[in-house]
N, C-alpha and C positions, 0 to 999 in steps of 0.2 A: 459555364463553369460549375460543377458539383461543391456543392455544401460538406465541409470539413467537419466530422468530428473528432477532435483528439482525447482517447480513450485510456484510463488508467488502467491497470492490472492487480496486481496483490490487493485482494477482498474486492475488487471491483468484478472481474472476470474467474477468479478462481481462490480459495481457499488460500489465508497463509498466516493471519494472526493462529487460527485455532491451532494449530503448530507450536506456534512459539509460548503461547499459553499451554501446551500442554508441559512443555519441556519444562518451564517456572513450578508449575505444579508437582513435577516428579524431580525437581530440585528441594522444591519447598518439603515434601516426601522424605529425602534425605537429610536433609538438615533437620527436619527433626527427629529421625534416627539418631542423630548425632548429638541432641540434646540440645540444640539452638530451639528458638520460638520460631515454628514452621513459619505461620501469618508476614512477623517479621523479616524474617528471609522473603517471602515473596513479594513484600514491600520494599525492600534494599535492593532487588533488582531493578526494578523500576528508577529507584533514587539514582544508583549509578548508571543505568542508560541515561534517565534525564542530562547527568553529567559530560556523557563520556558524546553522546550524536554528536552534538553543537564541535568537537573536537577531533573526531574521527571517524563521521560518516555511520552508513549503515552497514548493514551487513553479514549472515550467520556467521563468519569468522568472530567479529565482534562481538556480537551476541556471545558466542564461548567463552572469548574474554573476560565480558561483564558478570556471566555466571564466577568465573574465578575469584573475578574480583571481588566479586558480592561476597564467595564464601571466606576470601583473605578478610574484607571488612570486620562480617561476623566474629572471626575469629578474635582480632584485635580489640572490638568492642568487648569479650565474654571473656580476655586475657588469656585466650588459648592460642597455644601452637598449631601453626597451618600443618596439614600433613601432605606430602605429594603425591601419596596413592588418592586421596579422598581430591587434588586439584585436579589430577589426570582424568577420572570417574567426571569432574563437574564438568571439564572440559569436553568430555564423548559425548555426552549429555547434551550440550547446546549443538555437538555435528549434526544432528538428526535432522534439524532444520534445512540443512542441504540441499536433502534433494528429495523434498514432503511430496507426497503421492500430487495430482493433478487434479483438483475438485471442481467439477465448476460449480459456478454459481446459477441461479434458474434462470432459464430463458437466453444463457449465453451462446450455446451452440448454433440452436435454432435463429435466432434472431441477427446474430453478425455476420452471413449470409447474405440478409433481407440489407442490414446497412451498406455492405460492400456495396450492392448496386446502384443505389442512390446518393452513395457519400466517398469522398476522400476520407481513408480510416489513417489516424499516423496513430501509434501506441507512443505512451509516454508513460515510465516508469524509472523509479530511482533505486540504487543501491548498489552491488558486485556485480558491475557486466555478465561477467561468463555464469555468476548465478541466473541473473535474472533472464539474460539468452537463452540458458537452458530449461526453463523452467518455459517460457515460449515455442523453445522447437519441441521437448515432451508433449507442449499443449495440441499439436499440432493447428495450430491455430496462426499463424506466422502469416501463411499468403493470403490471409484477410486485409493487411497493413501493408501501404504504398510505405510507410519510414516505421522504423521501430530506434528509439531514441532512449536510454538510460542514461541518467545526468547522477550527480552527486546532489541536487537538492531540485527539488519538483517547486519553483519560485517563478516569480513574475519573469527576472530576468530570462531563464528557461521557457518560458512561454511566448515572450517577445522575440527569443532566438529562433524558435518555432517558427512564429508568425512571419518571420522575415526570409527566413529560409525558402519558404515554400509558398512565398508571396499570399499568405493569406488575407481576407478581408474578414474586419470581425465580426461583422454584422451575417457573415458566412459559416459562421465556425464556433462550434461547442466544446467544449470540455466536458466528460463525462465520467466521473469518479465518487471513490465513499468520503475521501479524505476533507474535511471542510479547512483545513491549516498548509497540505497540500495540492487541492485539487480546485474547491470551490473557491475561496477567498483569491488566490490569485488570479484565473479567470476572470472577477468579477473584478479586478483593479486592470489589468490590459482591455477591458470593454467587450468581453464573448461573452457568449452564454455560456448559463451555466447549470449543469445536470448530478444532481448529487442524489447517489443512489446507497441511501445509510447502510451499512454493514455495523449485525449486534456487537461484533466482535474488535471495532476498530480499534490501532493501538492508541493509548492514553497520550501520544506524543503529536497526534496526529488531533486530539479535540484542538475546537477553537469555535468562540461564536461566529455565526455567519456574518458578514458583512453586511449584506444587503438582502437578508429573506425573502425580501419581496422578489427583486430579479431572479432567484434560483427558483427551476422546477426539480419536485421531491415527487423521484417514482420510488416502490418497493421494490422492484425489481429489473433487469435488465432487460426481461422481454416486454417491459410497457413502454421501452425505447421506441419500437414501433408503433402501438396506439400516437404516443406523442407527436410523431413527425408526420404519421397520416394524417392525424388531424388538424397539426400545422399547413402540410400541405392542401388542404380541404379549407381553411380559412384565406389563404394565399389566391386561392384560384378564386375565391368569393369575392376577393376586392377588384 
């Protein structure tokens, strides 16, 4: 039986925070047009996503939302009147996030290839199905993945659903993502390995200390996937 690794996507395989930081930025841009404190505006977006995830998921749809809602907040804290030309503008603003161009990340291309042949690949990502589908069939990267799996929360419970599903053994099977809040820490509480490959850009919702530092291996990048497993498999053949 081939060795599982269940692979994240968003900052792990291709670009998608630098997106949604840029959009905050050209919100923060406007609002201080508008005579709010830029800084703060790009702080209150933050404060109402921390609010709103835990209530209504992920998602650019929401994301738009949040933008509005941030600029409704602002308004209310400064006693000014919202306007609905300037909600409409906030709202076009967070679409952009849609359908962000396809980045990868180094050594993605090349390298999941080399894992297909030696591993069961399942992708595991969260947020708006048909977003995050689509952002896999653009990648064209799709029949690299025996299962591709989009949950509402990337959690133990969803990793354990995994595991059962597709009869995994953990002592077989990796997790391999930037997220330490969704990617690493749960991994390392079901008993897989665990591969956390830091992205500078990961979102703030997503820190969390590691659990176990020790058990996780920290590559820079995705194409040191391979040194890693060669060289597992080279210590493997030695015992």
């Amino acid at each position: 039986m081939k060795p599982t690794l269940i692979i994240d996507a968003d900052d792990t395989l291709w670009e998608t925070e630098i997106y949604y930081e840029r959009c905050i930025a050209d919100f923060g841009a406007l609002m201080g047009s508008l005579g709010f404190d830029r800084e703060e505006a790009e702080r209150t977006v933050d404060e109402v996503e921390h609010e709103r995830v835990p209530l209504v998921g992920y998602g650019p749809h929401e994301f738009s939302r949040n933008l509005v809602l941030t600029y409704e907040r602002l308004c209310e804290r400064y006693g000014r009147p919202t306007r609905e030309d300037v909600s409409s503008t906030v709202w076009e603003m967070g679409q952009l996030v849609l359908e962000p161009p396809i980045e990868f990340l180094d050594g993605v291309t090349e390298t999941l290839p080399w894992l297909g042949e030696r591993f069961r690949l399942l992708l595991l990502t969260k947020g708006d199905r048909e977003v995050q589908v689509g952002k896999l069939e653009r990648s064209g990267l799709a029949h690299h993945f025996e299962g591709v799996h989009v949950v509402q929360e990337k959690d133990v419970e969803a990793l354990r659903g995994l595991m059962a599903d597709y009869g995994l053994q953990p002592e077989m099977t990796w997790m391999v993502g930037n997220s330490p809040r969704s990617d690493i820490n749960p991994a390392l509480e079901v008993g897989i390995g665990a591969v956390h490959i830091p992205h500078s850009n990961t979102w703030s919702f997503e820190h969390q200390e590691i659990a176990d530092p020790e058990r996780v291996v920290v590559l820079e990048n995705f194409g040191e996937l391979q040194t890693l497993f060669n060289e597992m498999e080279k210590e493997n053949h030695r015992v």
